[in-house]
C-alpha angles and dihedrals in degrees: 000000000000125000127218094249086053089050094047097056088057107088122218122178146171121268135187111202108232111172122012116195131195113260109207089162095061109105079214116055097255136155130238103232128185118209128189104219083193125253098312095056105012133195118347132175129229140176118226136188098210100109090116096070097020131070118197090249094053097054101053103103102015118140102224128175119247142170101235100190105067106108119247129299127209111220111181100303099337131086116223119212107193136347124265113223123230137130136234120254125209097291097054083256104135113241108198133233114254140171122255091231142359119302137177109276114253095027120150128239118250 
């Protein structure tokens, strides 16, 4: 088990997807995407295998959860920022977190 003090230094903000870009890199099928955290953190990227339920065009827009103070990952050629926060359905696809309705970017999870 975890304790409070261990929850509370993971990170998890607010994102709005901005720009999505094709990965051909990516071993999974997966988007660039591009998230504004708001002023305080800023734009961060991310790759996401979520191609199976979002479209590009969906995406841009959408408010996601992310933890946003991992340090960086290299995925093929790309550098990931944060990580993006969903969960797997039924079928393994990923559903992302969301909030139920809009919220500054960049706040944090309570």
């Amino acid at each position: 088990m975890i304790t409070w003090e261990d929850f509370e230094k993971v990170d998890i903000r607010t994102g709005t997807i901005v720009e999505v870009n094709d990965f051909p890199k990516a071993r999974k099928p997966a988007w660039q995407l591009t998230i504004d955290f708001g002023a305080e953190i800023g734009i961060k990227k991310s790759s996401a295998q979520i191609t199976a339920h979002y479209s590009k065009e969906d995406l841009v827009g959408k408010q996601i959860l992310a933890v946003v103070n991992f340090p960086p990952k290299q995925i093929a050629n790309f550098m990931s920022e944060c990580l993006v926060l969903g969960v797997a359905d039924e079928s393994g696809d990923i559903v992302l977190v969301t909030t139920e309705r809009k919220v500054g970017s960049g706040e944090r999870m309570q």
